[in-house]
N, C-alpha and C positions, 0 to 999 in steps of 0.2 A: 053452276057449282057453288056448294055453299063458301060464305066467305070466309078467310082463315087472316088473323092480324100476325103481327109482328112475333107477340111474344108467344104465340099459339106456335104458331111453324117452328120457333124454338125448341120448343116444349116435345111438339112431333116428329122432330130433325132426332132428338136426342131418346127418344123412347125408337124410333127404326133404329138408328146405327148399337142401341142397344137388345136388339131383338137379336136372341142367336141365329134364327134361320137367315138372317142377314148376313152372318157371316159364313155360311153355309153355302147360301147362294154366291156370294162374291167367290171363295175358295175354289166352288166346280167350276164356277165360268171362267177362272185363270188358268184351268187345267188346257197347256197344251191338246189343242186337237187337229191333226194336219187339213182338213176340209174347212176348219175355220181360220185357219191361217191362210190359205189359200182364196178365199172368200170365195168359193163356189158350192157350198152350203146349198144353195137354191137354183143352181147353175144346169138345166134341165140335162142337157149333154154332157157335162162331167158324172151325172149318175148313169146315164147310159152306157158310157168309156167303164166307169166302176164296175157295174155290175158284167161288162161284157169280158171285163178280167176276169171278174170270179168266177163267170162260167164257161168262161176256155181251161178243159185238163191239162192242158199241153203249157200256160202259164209260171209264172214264178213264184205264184200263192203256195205252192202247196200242199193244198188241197184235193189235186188230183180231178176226180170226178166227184167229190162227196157233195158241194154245193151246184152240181148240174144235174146229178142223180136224184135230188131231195127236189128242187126244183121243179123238175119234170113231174114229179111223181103229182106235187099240187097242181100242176098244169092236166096233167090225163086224167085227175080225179074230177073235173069240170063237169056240168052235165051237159055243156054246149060243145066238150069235146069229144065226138061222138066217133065211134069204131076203135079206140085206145081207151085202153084201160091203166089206173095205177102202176100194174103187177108190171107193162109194158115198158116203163121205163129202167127196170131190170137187165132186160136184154137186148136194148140198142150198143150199138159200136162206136165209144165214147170216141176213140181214138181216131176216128174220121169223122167227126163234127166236125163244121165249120162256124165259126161264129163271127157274123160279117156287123159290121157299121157304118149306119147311113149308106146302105146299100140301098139305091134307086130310090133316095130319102128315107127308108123305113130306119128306126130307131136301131132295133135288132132285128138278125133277122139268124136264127139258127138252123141249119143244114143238115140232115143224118143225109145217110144214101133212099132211107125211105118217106121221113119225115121234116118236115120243111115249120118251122116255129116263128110266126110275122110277132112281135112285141111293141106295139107304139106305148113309149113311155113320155107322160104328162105328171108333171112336176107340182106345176099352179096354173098352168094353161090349160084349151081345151080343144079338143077338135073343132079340127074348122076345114071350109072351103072344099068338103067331101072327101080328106084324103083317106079316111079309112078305108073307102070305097075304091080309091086308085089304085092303094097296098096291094087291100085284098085281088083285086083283077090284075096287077103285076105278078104277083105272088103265083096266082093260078095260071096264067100263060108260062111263066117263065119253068112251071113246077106243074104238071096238069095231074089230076088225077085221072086215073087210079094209080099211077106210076109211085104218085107220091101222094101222103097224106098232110093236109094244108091245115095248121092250124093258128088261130087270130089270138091274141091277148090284150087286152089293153090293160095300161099298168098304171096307177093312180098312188096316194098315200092313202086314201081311203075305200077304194075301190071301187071309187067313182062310176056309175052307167056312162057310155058315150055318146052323145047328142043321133047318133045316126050309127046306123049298122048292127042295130042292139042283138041282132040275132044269129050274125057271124063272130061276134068276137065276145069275149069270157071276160070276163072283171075281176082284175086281183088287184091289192091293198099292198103297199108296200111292208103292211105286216106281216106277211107270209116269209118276206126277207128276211126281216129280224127276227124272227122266229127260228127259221133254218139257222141265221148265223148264230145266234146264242147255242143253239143246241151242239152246234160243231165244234163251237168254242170252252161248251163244257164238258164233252167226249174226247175231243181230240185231239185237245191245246198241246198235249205233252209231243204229237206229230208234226206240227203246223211250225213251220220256220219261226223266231222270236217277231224279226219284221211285219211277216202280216199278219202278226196275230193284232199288233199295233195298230195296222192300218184297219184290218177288223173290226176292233176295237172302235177306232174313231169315227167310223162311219155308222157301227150302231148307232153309237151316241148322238151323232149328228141327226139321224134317222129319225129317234125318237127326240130326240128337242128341236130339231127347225123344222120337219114335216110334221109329226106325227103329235106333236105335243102331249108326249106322257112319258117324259125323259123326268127322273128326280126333280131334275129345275124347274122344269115348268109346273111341277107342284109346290116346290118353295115359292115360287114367284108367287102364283095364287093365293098361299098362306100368307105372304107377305101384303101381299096389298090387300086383302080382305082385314088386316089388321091394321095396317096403315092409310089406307086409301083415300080418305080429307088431305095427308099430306104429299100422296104420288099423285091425285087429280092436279092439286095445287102444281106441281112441278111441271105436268105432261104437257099443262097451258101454260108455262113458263118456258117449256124447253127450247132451246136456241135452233134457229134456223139456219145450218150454217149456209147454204145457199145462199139467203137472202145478204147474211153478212159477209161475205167475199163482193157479194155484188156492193154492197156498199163501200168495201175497202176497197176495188176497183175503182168503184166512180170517183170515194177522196183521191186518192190516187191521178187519176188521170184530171180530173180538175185542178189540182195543184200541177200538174204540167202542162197546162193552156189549154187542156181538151175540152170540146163539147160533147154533150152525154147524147143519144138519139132513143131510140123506140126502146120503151124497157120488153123484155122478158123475161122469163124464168130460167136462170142458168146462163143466161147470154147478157154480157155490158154491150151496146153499139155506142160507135163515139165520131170523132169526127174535128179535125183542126177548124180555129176558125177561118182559116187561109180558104180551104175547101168549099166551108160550108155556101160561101158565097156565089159556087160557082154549080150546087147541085139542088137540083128543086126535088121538089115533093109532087109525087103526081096527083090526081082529082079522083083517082077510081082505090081502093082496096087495094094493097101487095101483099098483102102480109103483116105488113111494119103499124103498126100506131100510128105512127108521125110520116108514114108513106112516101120515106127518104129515096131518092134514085139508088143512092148510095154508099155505104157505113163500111166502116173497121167494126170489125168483132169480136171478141174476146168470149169464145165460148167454150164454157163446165158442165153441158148439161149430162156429159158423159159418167160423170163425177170421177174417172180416172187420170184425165187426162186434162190441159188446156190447152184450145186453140186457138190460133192468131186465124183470121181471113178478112180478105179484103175483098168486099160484094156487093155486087150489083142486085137492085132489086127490078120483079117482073114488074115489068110497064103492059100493063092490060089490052089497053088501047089506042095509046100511043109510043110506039117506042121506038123514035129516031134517036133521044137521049142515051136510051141503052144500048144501042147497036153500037150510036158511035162511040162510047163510052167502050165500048168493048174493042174495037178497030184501036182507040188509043192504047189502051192497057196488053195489047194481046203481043207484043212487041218489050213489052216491060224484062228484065231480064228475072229468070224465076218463073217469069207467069207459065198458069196453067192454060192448056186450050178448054176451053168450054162453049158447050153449047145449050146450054141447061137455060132453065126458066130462070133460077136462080145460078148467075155467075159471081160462083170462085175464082178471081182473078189470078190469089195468090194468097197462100198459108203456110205456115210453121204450126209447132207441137209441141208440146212438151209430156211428159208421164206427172200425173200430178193426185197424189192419195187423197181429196181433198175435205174428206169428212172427218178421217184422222188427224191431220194435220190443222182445220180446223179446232175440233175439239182437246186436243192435246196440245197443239202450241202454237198459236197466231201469230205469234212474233216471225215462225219460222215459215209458216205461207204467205206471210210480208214478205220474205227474202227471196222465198220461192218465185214471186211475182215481178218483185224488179228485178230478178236476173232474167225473168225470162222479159222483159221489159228490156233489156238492151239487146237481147237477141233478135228481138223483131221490132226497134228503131229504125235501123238503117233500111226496113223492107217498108215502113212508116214511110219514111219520107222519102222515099222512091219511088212511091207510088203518089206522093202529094206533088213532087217535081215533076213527073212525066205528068199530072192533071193540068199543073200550073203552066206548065208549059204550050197549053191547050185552052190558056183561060178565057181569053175574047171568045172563040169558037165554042164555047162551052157554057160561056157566061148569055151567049147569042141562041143559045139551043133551051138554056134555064127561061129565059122570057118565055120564048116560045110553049112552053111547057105551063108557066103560070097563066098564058092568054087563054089557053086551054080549060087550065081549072077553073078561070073565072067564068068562062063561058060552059063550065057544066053548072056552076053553080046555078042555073040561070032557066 
């Protein structure tokens, strides 16, 4: 990237926040939208749950049958929908549809008395592991023809082909959606309850700016960096990690309260007193761990909703009298979990934690976030360091053993 000085980025800072499409774009993107409030925007089954509202008549939209009638009509118009025609979706029997979800995993799956509609909808994912081939052979046993007539869709933002099955199932764009819905919304608004015309509303929108990218914004966005762009490259490689810095505020954190840090990764602090560390070796083959600790406290956000406390054991490959008995000590712990896992959870807490919001908005306040939950899983700390210590000769006699080992692979 070319390089940008002090008084340049000045200079750039003050020609963008004086650009009007800048405040353009800031104004839309504060407009309440309930799909971005909810942050399932990109949420594959919350658009499945959506669209499987809009196309039940029998729902609270409405709407009736207008968006399952217009619907169908793009679906029969297919040339892979073969023995239906358009005209057909006139005279089915709205009022016994059934419209099921995650029925025997299919996304959608809609029901006439004659017509049977399988829908796997893909968001940003893609088929995998043959299931449009399961659908389809579910679909057909459960629905045989000629009783019923079976028909496959696959539903994309772009209208994606599907890796496998290309000559059973039909390809629609999820702009056939917004198309239907605007048109409803310009005919019919004055019919349509206030509420969904709202929720409508936001799902267009949604629609086209996090799928479909040809919402207003996402062309202000373009206008704006195509005219700013020395100074948004300069920022995009400046922009803050907030992952990286929680892990760091973690570790000052637990280092100012005697801890030891162990294997880094991404999203997850391990740590570990030094009382412990003394009595838990590192094994000679691979776990998992960098530092190939038996043992660690964790502190894991890689959810980025939520933080977890756990206290675990790591796999011992090829030796593993350390984790067993390590497991025999802890399984008695009060709290603990039973496990029998490669990787043992002896014992965890949780908390709900926003943590990119709250990062970027106000650090002071995922500081506080952190020591409270810091005294909620104290006393499971050191409950679990007393029942080890308890154990220490036995433990400390098992560490040897463990290191003769490593030294003897080294070798």
């Amino acid at each position: 990237m070319e390089e940008i000085i002090e008084q340049e980025l000045q200079q750039a800072y003050l020609k963008l926040v004086r650009d009007t499409n800048f405040d353009r774009l800031e104004l839309a993107l504060n407009e309440p939208n309930i799909f971005s409030i909810l942050s399932i925007e990109h949420m594959e089954i919350r658009h499945s749950n959506f669209l499987g509202w809009l196309l039940n008549p029998r729902e609270s939209h409405g709407l009736n049958d207008l968006f399952l009638k217009r619907f169908l009509r793009e679906i029969f118009s297919d040339e892979k929908v073969n023995g239906i025609s358009a005209l057909h979706a006139e005279s089915l029997n709205f009022q016994k549809v059934e419209i099921l979800r995650e029925w025997k995993s299919i996304d959608l799956l809609l029901k006439f008395p004659e017509i049977v509609i399988c829908i796997e909808n893909k968001v940003h994912s893609k088929d995998h592991s043959n299931q449009l081939a399961r659908y389809k052979e579910i679909v057909r046993e459960e629905f045989p023809e000629p009783e019923f007539k079976n028909v496959f869709i696959y539903l994309t933002p772009y209208g994606d082909a599907s890796s496998q099955e290309q000559e059973s199932y039909a390809f629609f764009s999820y702009q056939i959606i917004i198309d239907i819905l605007d048109r409803i919304l310009e005919v019919y608004k004055e019919l349509i309850p206030a509420q969904s015309i709202i929720y409508i509303r936001d799902y267009i929108k949604s629609l086209k700016r996090n799928l479909m990218a040809t919402d207003t914004t996402n062309d202000l966005a373009k206008e704006i960096y195509r005219n700013h762009q020395k100074l948004l490259d300069f920022i995009f490689e400046n922009k803050p990690d907030y992952m990286d810095d929680f892990s760091k505020m973690i570790e000052q954190f637990l280092l100012e309260n005697g801890y030891l840090i162990g294997s880094k990764g991404k999203g997850i602090v391990r740590f570990i007193s030094k009382e412990l560390k003394a009595i838990v070796p590192a094994y000679s083959e691979s776990n998992g761990w960098t530092e190939k600790e038996a043992f660690m406290f964790e502190l894991d956000f890689r959810n980025k909703k939520k933080l977890m406390f756990k206290a675990t054991g790591a796999p011992a490959p090829s030796n593993p009298i350390y984790k067993n008995r390590l497991a025999e000590i802890l399984k008695g712990l009060e709290g603990a979990r039973k496990t029998t896992e490669i990787w043992q959870v002896f014992i965890s807490e949780e908390t709900s934690l926003e943590l990119k919001k709250l990062a970027l908005e106000d650090p002071e306040k995922l500081k506080t976030r952190l020591e409270g939950f810091w005294k909620k899983i104290l006393p499971l700390i050191q409950r679990v360091e007393s029942t080890m210590l308890s154990h220490k000769e036995e433990l400390l006699a098992l560490k040897k053993e463990v290191q003769v080992k490593r030294r003897l692979d080294l070798f």
